[in-house]
C-alpha positions, 0 to 999 in steps of 0.5 A: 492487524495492529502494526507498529514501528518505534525509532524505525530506520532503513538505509539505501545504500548510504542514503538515510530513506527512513529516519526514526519513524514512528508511528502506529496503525490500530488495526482493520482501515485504510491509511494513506501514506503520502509524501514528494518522490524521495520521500521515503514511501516505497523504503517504509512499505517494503521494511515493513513487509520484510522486503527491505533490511532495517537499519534499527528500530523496531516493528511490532505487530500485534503487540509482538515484537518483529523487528528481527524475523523479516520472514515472518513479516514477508509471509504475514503481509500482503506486498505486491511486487513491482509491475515491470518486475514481472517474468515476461515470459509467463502468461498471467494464469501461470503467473497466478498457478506459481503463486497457488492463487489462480482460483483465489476470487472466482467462487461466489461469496469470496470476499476477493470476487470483488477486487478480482472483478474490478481488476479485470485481469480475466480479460487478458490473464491468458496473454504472455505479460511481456505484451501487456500494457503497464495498466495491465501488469499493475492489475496482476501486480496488485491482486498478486498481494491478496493471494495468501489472503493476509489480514493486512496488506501494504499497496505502494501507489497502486493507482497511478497506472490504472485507466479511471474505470479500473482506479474508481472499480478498485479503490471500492473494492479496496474499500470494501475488504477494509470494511471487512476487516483488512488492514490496508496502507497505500503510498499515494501520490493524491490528496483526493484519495487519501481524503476520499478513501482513507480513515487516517493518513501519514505525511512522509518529508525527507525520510520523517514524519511530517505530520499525522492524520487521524479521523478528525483531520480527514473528516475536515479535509472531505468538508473542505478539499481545497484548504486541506490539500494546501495545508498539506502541500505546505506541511511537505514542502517545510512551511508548516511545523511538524505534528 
């Protein structure tokens, strides 16, 4: 899914979260979006998936313009929702059964098997999420945005809660779909992930683009981490020009 955005704004409250973004995303990859708190991440993620009013500006999609049917773009696009968000009072199996995805994953050959398996939700699915542990509620919460099976599906720091067996099991996965064909973006709070899993990245300061990251400039990062990620560290801070 080819996703685009032209002069992009979202306001929160009276607070400017995104200012005249734009930017494109060609297609199936895995692009990383990465910028300080407050920076405009979640507010970007949740415009584009329908979940949040724009201010002005533009979104297409495949070449047609969007901008206008923020219904069309939440059934389009994969979105999970906030973890702590979810209703206690529900196990996960009935969280799943409400959203019509509690078989998605389980039959062999499903390409979701894979991130169903790394999630390990089946463990404690039967458990009321009131009990579970925020690592737990972030499992749920991901698979949540995979179960319409949408072509392309935007993660808002999907990590940061999970043990490092779960991060390491899921990025794979994650990379694997993308391989498929699945046109992922993640906000993400590390340089190492956006080196090691993305193909392109987008720095975010204060609401801007701060600089784009094609091919060429994470293939540099992978062959030098250390230089990358202070050249990075820079360009959000304001000590490097914009790109």
């Amino acid at each position: 899914m080819r996703i685009e955005t032209g002069g992009l704004s979202v306001l929160r409250g009276d607070h400017v979260a995104v200012d005249r973004v734009s930017f494109t995303v060609e297609g199936a990859g895995w692009t990383g979006l990465v910028g300080a708190n407050g920076s405009g991440k979640t507010s970007l993620l949740r415009a584009l998936a329908g979940r949040l009013e724009i201010a002005g500006g533009a979104i297409r999609i495949d070449g047609v313009d969007r901008t206008a049917d923020r219904a069309w773009r939440a059934e389009a696009i994969g979105f999970a929702p906030d973890a702590a968000a979810l209703p206690e009072s529900l196990s996960g199996r009935e969280l799943l059964a409400v959203l019509g995805g509690g078989d998605v994953g389980r039959d062999p050959g499903d390409p979701l098997q894979a991130l169903r398996r790394a999630l390990a939700f089946d463990s404690f699915v039967d458990q009321r999420i009131g009990t579970l542990s925020q690592g737990m509620r972030q499992r749920l919460a991901i698979f949540c945005a995979f179960l319409a099976r949408p072509r392309a599906v935007l993660l808002d720091e999907p990590f940061n809660w999970l043990d490092p067996i779960s991060a390491f099991d899921t990025k794979a996965a994650l990379g694997a779909l993308v391989a498929q064909g699945l046109t992922l973006v993640t906000a993400l709070h590390d340089m190492a992930s956006l080196v090691r899993q993305c193909g392109a990245g987008l720095l975010l300061s204060d609401g801007r683009i701060s600089q784009w990251l094609g091919t060429a400039e994470i293939e540099a990062g992978r062959r030098d981490f250390a230089g990358f990620e202070a050249r990075m560290i820079a360009a959000l801070r304001g000590d490097a020009p914009r790109g």
